[in-house]
N, CA, C and O atoms as CSV, one atom per row, in Angstrom:
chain,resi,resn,atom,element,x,y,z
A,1,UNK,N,N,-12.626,-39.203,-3.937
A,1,UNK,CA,C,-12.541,-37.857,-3.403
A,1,UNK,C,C,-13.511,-37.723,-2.230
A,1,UNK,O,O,-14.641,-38.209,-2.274
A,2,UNK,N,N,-13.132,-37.188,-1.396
A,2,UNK,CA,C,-13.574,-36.695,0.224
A,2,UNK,C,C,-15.171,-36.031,-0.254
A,2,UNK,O,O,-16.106,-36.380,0.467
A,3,UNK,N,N,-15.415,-35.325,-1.147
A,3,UNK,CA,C,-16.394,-34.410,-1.434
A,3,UNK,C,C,-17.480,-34.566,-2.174
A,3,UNK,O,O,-17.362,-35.262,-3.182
A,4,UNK,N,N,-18.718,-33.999,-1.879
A,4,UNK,CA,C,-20.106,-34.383,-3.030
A,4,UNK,C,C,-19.891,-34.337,-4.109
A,4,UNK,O,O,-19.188,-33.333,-4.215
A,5,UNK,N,N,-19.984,-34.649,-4.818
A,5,UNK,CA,C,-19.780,-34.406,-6.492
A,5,UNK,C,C,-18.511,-34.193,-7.087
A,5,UNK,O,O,-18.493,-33.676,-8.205
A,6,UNK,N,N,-17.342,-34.532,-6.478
A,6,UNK,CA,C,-15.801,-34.321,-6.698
A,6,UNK,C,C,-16.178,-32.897,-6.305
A,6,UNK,O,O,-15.573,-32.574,-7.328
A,7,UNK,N,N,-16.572,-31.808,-5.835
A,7,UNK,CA,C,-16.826,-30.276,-5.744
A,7,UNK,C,C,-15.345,-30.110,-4.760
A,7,UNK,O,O,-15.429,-30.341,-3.554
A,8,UNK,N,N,-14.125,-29.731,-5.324
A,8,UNK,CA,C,-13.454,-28.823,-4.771
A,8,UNK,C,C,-14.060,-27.660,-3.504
A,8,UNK,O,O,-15.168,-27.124,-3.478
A,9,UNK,N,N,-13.453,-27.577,-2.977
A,9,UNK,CA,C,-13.548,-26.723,-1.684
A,9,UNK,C,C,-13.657,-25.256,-2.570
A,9,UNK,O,O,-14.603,-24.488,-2.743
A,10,UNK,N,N,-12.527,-25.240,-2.949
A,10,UNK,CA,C,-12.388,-23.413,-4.012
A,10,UNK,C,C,-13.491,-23.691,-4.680
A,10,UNK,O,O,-14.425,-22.940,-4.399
A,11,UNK,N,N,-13.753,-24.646,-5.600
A,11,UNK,CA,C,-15.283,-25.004,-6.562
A,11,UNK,C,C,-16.477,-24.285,-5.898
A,11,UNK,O,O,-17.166,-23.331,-6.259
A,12,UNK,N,N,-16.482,-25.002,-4.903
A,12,UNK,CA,C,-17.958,-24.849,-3.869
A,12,UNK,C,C,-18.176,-23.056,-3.404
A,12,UNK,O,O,-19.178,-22.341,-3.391
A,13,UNK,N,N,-16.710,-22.790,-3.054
A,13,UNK,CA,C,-16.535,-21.360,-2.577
A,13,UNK,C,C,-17.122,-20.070,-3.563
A,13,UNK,O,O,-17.556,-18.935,-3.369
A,14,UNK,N,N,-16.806,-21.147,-4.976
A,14,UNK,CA,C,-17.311,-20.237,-6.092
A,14,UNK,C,C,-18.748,-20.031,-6.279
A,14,UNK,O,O,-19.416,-19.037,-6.561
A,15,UNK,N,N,-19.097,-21.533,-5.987
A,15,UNK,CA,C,-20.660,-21.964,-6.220
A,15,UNK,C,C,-21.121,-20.924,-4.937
A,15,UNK,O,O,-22.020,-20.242,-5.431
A,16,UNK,N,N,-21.013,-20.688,-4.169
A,16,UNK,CA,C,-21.360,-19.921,-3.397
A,16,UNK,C,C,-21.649,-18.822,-3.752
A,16,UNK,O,O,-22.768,-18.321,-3.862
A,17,UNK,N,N,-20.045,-18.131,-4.069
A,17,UNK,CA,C,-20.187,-16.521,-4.050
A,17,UNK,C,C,-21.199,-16.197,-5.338
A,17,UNK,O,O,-21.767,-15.129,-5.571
A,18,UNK,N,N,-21.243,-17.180,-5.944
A,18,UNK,CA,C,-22.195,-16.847,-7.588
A,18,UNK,C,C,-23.278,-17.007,-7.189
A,18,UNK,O,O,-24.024,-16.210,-7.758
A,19,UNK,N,N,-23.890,-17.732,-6.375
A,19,UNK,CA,C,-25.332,-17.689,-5.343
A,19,UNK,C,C,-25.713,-16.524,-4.809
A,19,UNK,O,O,-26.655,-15.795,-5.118
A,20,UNK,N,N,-24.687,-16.386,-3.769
A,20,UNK,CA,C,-25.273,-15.020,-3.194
A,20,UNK,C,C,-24.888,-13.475,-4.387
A,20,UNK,O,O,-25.261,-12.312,-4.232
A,21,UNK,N,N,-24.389,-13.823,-5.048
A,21,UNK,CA,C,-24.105,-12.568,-6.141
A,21,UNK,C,C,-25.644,-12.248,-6.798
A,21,UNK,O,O,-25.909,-11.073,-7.053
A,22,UNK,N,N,-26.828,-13.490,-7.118
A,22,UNK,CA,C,-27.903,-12.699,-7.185
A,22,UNK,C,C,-28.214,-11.799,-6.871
A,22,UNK,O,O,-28.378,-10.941,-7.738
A,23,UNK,N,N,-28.459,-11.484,-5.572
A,23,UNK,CA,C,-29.197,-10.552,-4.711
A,23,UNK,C,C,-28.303,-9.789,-3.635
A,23,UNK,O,O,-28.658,-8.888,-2.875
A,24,UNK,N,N,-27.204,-10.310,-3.749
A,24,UNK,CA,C,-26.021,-9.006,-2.784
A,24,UNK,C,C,-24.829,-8.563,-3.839
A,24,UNK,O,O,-24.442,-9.161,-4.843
A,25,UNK,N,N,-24.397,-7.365,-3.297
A,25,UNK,CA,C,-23.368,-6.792,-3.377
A,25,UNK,C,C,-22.110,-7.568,-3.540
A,25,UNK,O,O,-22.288,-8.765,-3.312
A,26,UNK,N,N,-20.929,-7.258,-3.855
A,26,UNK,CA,C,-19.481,-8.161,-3.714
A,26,UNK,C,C,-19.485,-8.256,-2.771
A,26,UNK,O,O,-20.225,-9.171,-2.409
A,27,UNK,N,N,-18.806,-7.555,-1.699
A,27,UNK,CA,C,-18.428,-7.525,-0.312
A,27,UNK,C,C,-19.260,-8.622,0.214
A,27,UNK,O,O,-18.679,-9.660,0.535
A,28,UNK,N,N,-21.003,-8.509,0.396
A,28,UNK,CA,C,-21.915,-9.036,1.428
A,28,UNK,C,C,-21.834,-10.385,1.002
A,28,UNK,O,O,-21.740,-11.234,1.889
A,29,UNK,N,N,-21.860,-10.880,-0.609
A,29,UNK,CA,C,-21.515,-12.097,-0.897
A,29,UNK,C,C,-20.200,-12.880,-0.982
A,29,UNK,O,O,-20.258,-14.050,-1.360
A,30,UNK,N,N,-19.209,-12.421,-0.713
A,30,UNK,CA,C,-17.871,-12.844,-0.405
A,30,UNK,C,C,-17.784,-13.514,0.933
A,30,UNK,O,O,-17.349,-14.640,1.174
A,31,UNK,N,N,-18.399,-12.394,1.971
A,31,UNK,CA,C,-18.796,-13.180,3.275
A,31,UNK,C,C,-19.468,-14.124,3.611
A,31,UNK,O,O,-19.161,-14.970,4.451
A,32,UNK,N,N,-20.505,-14.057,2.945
A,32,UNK,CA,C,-21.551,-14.737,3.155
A,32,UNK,C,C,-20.847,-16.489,2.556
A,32,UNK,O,O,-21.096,-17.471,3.255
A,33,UNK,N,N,-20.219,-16.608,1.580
A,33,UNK,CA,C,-19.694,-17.815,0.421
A,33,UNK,C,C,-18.573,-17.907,1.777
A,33,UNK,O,O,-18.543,-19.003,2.337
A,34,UNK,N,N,-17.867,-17.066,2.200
A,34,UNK,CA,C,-16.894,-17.390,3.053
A,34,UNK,C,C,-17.467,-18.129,4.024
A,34,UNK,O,O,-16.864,-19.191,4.175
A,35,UNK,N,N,-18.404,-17.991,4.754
A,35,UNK,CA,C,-19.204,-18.337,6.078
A,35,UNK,C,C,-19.664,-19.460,5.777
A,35,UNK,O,O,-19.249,-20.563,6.130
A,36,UNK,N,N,-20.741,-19.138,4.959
A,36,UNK,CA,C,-21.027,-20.953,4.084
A,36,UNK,C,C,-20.175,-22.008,4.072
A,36,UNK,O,O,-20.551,-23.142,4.372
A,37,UNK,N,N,-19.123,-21.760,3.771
A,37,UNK,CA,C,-17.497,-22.642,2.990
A,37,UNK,C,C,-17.656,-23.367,4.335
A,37,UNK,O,O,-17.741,-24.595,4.361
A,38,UNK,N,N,-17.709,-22.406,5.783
A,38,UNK,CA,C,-16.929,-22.756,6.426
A,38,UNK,C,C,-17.921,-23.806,7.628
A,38,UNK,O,O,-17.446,-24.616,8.424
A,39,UNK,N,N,-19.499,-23.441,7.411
A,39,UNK,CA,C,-19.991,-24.467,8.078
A,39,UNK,C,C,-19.941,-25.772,6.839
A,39,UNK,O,O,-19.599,-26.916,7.137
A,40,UNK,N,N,-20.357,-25.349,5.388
A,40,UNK,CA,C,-19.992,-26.806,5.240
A,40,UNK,C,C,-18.914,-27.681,5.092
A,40,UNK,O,O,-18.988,-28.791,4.564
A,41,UNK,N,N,-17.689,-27.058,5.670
A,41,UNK,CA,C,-16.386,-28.030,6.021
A,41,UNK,C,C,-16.832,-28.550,7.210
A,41,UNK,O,O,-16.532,-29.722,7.440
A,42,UNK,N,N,-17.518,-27.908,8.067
A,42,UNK,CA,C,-18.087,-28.404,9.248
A,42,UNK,C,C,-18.364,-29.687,9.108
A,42,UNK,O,O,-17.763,-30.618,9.644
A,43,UNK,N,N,-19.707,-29.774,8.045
A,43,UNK,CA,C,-20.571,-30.787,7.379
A,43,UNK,C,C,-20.155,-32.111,7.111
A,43,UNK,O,O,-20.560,-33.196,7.530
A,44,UNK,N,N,-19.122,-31.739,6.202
A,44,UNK,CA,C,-18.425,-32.512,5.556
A,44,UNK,C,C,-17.290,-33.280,6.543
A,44,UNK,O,O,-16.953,-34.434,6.275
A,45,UNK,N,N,-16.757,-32.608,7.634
A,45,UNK,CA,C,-15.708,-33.214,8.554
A,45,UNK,C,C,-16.801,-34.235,9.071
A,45,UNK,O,O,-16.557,-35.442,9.052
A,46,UNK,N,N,-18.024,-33.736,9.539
A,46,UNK,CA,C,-18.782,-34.705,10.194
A,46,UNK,C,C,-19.046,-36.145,9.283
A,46,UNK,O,O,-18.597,-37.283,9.426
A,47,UNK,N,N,-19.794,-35.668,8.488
A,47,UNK,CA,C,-19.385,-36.995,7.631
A,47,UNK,C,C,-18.829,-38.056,7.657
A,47,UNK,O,O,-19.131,-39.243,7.781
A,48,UNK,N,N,-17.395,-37.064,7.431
A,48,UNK,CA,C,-16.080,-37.881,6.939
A,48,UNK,C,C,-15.660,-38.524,8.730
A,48,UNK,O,O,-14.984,-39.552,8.712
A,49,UNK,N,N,-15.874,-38.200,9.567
A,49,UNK,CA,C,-16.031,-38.797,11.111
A,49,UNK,C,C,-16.674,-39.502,11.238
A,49,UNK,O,O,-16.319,-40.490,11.880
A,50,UNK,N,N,-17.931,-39.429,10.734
A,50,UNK,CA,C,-18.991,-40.986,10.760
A,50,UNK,C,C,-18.480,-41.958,10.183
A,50,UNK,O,O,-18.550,-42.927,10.939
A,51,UNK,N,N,-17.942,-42.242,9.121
A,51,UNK,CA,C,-17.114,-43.353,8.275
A,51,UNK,C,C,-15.526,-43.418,8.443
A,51,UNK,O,O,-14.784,-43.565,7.472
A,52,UNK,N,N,-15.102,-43.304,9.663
A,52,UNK,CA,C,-13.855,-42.910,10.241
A,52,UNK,C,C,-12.835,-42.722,8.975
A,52,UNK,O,O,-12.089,-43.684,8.792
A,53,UNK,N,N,-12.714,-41.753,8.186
A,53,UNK,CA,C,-11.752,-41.474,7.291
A,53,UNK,C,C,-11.494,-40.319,7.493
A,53,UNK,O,O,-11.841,-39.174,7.204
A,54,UNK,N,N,-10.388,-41.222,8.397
A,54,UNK,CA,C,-9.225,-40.058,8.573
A,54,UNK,C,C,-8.181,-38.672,7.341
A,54,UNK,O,O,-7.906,-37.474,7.282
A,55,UNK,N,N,-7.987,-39.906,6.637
A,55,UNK,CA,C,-7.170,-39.333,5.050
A,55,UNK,C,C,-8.359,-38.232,4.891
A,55,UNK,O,O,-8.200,-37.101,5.351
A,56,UNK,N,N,-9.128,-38.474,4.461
A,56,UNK,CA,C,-9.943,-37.690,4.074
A,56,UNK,C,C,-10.309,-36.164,4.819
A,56,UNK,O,O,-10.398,-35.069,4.264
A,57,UNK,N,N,-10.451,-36.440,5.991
A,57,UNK,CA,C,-10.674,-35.166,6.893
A,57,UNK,C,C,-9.221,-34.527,7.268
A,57,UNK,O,O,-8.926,-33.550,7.955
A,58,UNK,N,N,-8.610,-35.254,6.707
A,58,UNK,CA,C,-6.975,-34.359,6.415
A,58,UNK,C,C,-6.898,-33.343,5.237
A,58,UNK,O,O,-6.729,-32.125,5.190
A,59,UNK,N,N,-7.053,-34.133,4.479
A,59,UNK,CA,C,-7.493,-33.499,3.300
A,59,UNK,C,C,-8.466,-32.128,3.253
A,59,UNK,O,O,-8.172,-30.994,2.875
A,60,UNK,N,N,-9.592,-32.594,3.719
A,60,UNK,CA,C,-10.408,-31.333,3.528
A,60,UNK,C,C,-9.935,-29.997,4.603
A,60,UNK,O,O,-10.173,-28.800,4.446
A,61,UNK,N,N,-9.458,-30.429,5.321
A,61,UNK,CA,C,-8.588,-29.096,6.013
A,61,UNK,C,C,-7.506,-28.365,6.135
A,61,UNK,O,O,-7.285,-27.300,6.711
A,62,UNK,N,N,-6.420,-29.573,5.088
A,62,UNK,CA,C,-5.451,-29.049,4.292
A,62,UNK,C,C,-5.825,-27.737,3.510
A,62,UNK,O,O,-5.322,-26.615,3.583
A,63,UNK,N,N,-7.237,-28.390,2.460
A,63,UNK,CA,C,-7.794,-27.338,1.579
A,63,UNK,C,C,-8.609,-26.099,2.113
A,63,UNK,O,O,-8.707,-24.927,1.750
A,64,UNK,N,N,-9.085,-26.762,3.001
A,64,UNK,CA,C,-9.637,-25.045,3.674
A,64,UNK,C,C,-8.851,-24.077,4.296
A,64,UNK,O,O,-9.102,-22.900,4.557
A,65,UNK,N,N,-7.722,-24.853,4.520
A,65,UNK,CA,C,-6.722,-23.819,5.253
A,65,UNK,C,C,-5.474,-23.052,4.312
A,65,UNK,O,O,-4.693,-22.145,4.597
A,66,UNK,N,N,-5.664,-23.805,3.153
A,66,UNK,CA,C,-5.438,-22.805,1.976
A,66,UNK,C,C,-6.083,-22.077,1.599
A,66,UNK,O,O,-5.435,-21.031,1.557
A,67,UNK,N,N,-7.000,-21.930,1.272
A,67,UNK,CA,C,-8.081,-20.555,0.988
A,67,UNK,C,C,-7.926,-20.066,2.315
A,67,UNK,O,O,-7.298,-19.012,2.213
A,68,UNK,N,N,-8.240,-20.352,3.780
A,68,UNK,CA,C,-8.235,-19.515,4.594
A,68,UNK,C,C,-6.936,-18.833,4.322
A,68,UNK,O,O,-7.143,-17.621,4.390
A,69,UNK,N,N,-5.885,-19.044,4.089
A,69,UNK,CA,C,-4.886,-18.516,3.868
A,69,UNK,C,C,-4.416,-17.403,2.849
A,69,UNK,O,O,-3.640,-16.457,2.984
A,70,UNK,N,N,-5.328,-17.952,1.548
A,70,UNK,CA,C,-5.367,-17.020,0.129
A,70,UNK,C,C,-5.924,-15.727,1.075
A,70,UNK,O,O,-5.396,-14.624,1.213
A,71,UNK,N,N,-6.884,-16.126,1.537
A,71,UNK,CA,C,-8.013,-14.719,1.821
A,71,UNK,C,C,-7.632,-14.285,3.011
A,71,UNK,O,O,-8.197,-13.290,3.466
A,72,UNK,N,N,-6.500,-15.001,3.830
A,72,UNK,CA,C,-6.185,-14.113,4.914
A,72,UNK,C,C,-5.031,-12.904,4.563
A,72,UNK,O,O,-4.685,-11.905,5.194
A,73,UNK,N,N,-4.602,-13.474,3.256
A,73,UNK,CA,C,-3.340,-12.409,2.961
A,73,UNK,C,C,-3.901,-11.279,1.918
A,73,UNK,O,O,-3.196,-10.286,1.737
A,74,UNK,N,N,-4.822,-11.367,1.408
A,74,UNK,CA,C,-5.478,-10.420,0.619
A,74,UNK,C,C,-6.510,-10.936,0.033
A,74,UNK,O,O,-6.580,-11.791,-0.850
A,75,UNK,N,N,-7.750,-10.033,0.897
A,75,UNK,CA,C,-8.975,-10.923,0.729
A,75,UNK,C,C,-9.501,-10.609,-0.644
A,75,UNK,O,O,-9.931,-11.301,-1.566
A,76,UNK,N,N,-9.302,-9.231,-0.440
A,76,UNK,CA,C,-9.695,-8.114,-1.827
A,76,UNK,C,C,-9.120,-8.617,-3.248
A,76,UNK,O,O,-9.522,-8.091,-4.286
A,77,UNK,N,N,-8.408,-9.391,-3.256
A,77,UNK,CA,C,-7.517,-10.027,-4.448
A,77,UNK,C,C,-8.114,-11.219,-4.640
A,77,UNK,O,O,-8.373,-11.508,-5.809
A,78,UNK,N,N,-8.512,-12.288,-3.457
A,78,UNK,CA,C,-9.611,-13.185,-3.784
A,78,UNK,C,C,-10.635,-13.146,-4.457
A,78,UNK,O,O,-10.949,-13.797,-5.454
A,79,UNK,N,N,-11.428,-11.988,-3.633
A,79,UNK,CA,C,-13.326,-11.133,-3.973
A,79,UNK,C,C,-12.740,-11.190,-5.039
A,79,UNK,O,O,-12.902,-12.353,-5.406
A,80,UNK,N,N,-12.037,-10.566,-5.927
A,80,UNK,CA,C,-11.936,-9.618,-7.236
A,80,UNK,C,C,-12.092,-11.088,-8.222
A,80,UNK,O,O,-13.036,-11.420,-8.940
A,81,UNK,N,N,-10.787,-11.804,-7.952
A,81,UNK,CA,C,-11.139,-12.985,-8.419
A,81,UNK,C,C,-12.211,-13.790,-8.871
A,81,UNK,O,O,-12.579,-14.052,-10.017
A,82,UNK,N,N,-12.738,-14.209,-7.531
A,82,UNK,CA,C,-14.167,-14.485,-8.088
A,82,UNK,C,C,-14.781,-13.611,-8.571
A,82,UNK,O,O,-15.592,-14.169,-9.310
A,83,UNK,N,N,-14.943,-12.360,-8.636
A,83,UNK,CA,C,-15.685,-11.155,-9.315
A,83,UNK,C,C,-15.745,-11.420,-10.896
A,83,UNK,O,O,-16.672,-11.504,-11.701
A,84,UNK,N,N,-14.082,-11.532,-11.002
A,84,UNK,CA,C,-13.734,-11.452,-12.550
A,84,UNK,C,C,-14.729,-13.124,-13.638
A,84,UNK,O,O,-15.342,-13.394,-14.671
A,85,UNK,N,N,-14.131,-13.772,-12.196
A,85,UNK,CA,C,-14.657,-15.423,-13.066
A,85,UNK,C,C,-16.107,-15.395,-13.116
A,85,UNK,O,O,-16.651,-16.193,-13.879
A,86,UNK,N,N,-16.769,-14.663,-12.477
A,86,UNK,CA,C,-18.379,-14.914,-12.258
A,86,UNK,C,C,-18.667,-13.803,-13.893
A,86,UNK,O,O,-19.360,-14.231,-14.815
A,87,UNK,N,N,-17.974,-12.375,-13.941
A,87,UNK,CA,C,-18.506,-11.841,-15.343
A,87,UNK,C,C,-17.840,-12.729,-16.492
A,87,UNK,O,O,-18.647,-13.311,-17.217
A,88,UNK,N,N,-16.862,-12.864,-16.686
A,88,UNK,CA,C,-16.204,-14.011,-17.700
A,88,UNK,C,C,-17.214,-15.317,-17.964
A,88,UNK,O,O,-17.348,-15.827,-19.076
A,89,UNK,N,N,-17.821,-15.720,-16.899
A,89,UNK,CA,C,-18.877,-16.546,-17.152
A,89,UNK,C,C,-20.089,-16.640,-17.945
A,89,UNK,O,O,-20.624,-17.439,-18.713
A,90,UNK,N,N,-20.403,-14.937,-17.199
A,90,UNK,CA,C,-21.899,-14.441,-17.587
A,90,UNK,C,C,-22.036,-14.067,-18.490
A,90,UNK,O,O,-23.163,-13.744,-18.865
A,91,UNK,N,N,-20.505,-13.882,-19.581
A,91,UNK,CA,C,-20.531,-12.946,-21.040
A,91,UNK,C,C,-20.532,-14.142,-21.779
A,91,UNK,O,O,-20.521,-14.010,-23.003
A,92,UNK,N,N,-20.545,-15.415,-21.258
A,92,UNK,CA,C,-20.342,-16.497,-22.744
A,92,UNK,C,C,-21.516,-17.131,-22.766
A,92,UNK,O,O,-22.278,-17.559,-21.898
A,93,UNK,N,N,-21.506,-17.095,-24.401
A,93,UNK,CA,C,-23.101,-17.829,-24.393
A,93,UNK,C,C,-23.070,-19.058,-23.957
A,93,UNK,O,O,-22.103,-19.804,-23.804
A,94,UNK,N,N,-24.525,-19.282,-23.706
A,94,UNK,CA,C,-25.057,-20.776,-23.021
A,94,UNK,C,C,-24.791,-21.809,-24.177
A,94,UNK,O,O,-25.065,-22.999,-24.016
């Protein structure tokens, strides 16, 4: 797999928004996980350019351009999403 830790692109997006959900609001952390996502596809293309793998940097922009896509057609249905999975999380014991 193209990615650190097998971490899915949506994975990471999550790992995000549950980061900034400490200390922001939905909205400010949706953006913020969005923005993130999107320099570290940056990251990660670079990478995947240093070790010329091509497949791979196909791949990872296949997948970002599906979520860009989820969240371009209703972002609010995304946010909520992760909203729901982050309390579903937080209610089960450790």
């Amino acid at each position: 797999m193209y990615e650190k830790g097998d971490e899915t692109l949506i994975q990471r997006l999550k790992r995000y928004y549950e980061d900034y959900r400490l200390s922001e609001d939905p909205d400010a952390s949706f953006r913020d996980a969005c923005a993130a996502l999107s320099l570290s596809v940056i990251d990660t293309v670079g990478e995947l350019a240093d070790r010329d793998d091509c497949s791979a940097i196909r791949n990872v922009l296949r997948e970002y351009r599906e979520i860009r896509s989820s969240i371009g057609g209703s972002n609010d249905s995304v946010k909520e999403r992760l909203e729901r999975e982050l309390r579903e999380r937080a209610s089960q014991p450790v």
